[in-house]
N, C-alpha and C positions, 0 to 999 in steps of 0.2 A: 302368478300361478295360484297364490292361495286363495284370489278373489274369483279366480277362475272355480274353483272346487269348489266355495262357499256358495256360487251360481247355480253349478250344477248339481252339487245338495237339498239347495231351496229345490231346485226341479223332479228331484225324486221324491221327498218327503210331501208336496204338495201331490203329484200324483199319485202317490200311495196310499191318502190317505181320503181323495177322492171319491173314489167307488163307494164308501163304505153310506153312502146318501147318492149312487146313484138313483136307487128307487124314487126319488122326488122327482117328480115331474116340473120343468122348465116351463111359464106358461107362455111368453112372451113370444113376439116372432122375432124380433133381431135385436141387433146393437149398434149403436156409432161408438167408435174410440178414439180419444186423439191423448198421444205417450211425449212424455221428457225423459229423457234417462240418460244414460252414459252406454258405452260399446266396453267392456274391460277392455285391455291390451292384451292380445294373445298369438298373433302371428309374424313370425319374424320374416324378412323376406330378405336369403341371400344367394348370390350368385355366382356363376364362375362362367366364362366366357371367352371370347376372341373378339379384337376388332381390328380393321387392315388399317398400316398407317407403312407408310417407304415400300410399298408393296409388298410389305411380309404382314403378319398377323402376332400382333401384341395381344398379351396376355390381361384380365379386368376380372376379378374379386372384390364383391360389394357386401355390405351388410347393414340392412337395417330392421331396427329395433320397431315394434308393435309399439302403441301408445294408446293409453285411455283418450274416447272423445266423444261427446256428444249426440243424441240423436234427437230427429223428430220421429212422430209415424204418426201416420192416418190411417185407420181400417174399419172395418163392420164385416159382420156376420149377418145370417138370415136361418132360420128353422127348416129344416126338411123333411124331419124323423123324430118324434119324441123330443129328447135333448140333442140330439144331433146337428151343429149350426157349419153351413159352410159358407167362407167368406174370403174376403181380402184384402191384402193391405200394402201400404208404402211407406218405408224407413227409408230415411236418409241421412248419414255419418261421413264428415272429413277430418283427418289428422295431415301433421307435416312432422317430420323427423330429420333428425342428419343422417347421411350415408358416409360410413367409413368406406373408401377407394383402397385397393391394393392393385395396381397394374404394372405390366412387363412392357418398356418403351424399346421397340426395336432401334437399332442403332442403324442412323443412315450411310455410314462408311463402312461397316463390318456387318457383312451378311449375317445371320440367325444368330444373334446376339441381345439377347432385351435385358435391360438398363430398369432395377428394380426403383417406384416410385410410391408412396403414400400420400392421399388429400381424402379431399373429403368434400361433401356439397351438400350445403344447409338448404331445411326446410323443405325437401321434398315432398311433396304432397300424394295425399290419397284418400279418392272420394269415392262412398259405396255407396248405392242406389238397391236396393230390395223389394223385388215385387213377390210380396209371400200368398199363396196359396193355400188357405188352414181348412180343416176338417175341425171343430171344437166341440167337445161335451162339455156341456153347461149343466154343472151340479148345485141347485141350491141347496147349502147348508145349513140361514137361517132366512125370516123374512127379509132380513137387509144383507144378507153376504150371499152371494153364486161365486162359483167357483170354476172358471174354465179349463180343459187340457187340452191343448191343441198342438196339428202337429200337419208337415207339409213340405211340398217344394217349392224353393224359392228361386229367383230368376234375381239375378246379382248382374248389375250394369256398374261396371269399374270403370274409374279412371284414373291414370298412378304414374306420377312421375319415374324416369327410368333412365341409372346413368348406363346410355348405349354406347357411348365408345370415350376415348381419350384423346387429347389433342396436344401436341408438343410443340415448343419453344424453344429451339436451337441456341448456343449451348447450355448442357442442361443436364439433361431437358428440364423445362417449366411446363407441368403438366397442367392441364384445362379440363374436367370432365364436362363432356357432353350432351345435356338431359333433354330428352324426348316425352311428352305426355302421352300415352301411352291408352285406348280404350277396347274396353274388350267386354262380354258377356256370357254367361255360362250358367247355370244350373244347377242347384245344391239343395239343400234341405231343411230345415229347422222344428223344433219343437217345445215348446214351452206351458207354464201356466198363465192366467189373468183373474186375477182378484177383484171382484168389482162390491162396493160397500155401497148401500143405495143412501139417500139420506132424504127423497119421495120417492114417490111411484115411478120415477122416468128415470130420473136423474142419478148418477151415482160418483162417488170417487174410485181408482182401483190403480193396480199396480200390477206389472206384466214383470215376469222374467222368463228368459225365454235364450236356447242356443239354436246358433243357426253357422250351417260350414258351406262353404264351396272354396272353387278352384280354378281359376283365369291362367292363360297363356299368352305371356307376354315375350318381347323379344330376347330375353336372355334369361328367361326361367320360366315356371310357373310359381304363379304367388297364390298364396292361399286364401281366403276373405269370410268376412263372418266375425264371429265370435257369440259371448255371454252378454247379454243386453239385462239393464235391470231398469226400469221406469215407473211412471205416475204417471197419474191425468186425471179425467174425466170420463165419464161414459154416457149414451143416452141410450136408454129401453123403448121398445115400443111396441 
């Protein structure tokens, strides 16, 4: 949570402090970027549900924990308006985590009876795909630093493991959770800055940070996706 606030700190004090040079004109027509960075860990994803087992319906409480991980991205911008660049781009981030299990095992001889059980099932995975759509004002501060704010909606292609039900093992019970991979697609938003330091004419190093949220519908909840992204890279001018 603290690196979450230190993210979205960096993202107000850079835009804030932006306009004060928007009067400088952008002369360039666009940019290529390609980003390393990390995703913070910020969304927990927990559940509460049914599943049928002896033709009744057992009880299933899930919990798991967000994790810091890894991104690529590829994107570019193009000029349309003064400094005004609109562009686009593709991030891609997977984690795996445990899932703490809590379910209710119906009992096969005693009708509406469920038999409380705890497990658990490692490494569940979760992979986010990001197709952001940016608007960016491109501030030059000096000859070698510009400074972007950008901001947009993004198109989040999930895929997320999911314990969908419980399996029992007579007498017991010996429970088994059940994992289904899980994809799904939905719609959210993001906005951040991008730093770019030239070191020629084209070429530059820079640094993006940047929030982005959405929200998928998967079979036993909705999970939420996204997060504080902070990265590096490269850039080219043109």
């Amino acid at each position: 949570m603290k690196m979450m606030k230190a993210g979205l700190l960096a993202l107000g004090l850079f835009a804030y402090a932006a306009p004060a040079h928007a009067q400088m004109t952008w002369t360039n027509k666009g940019f290529f970027a390609v980003d390393f960075g990390a995703q913070l860990a910020t969304h927990e994803f927990d559940t509460d549900a049914e599943f049928p087992l002896y033709e009744e319906n057992g009880s299933l409480q899930t919990a798991q924990e967000g994790k810091t991980s890894p991104f690529i991205e590829f994107r570019g911008g193009y000029k349309i308006w003064r400094n005004l660049l609109v562009g686009v781009g593709y991030s891609w981030t997977s984690s795996k985590s445990d899932v703490a299990i809590n379910a209710g095992i119906p009992d096969p001889a005693v009708h509406d009876t469920l038999r409380p059980v705890t497990l658990s099932a490692a490494d569940a995975s979760t992979s986010e795909g990001a197709l952001d759509f940016s608007g960016t004002w491109m501030v030059p501060v000096t000859d070698k630093i510009d400074v972007g704010v950008l901001a947009g909606p993004t198109v989040f292609f999930v895929k997320k493991d999911v314990v969908s039900s419980v399996t029992a093992t007579e007498p017991g019970p010996v429970a088994t959770a059940t994992i289904t991979e899980q994809s799904e697609t939905n719609v959210g938003f993001h906005f951040g800055v991008d730093l770019h330091y030239f070191i020629n004419n084209q070429y530059a190093v820079g640094g993006l940070a940047r929030y982005s949220y959405g929200k998928v519908d998967v079979s036993t909840g909705s999970a939420k996706v996204g997060g504080v992204q902070l990265g590096a890279g490269v850039r080219y001018r043109f």
